[in-house]
C-alpha positions in Angstrom: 67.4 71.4 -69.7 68.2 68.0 -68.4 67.1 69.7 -64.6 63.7 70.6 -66.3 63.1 67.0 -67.5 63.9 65.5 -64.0 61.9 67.8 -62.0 59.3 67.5 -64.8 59.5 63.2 -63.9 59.7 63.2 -60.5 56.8 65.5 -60.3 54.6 63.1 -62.3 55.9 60.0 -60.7 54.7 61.7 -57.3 51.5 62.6 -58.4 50.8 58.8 -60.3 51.9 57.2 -56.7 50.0 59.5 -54.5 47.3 60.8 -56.1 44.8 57.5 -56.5 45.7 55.6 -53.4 42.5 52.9 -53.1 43.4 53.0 -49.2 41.5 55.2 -47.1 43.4 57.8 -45.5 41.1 58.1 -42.2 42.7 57.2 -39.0 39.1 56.2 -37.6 39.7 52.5 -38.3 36.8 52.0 -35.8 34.0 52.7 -38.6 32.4 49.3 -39.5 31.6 49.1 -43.5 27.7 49.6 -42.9 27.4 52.4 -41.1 26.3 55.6 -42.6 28.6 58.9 -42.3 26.4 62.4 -42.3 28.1 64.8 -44.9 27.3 68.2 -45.7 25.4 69.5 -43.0 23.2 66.1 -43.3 23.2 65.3 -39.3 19.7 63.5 -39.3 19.6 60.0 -39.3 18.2 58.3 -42.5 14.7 56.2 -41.8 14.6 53.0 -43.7 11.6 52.0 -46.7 8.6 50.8 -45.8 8.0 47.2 -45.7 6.6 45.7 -48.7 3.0 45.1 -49.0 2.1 41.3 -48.9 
């Protein structure tokens, strides 16, 4: 019973460490904070608004 419990804690420890890590996991360090990444099929580039009318 005592096995159960510590494979039952270690499991959850693992998964509360792991699971929400804030930190990106991409190795592309080279993409600047602007820039735009195409997902789901979405290869077009995306036009800007109009200008306001004066």
């Amino acid at each position: 019973m005592k096995k159960t419990y510590l494979i039952l804690f270690l499991t959850l420890l693992n998964v509360s460490i792991y699971s929400c890590s804030p930190e990106s996991n991409s190795s592309d360090n080279n993409i600047q904070e602007t820039e735009e990444i195409a997902c789901c099929g979405d290869d077009n580039p995306i036009t800007p608004p109009p200008p306001p009318e004066d």
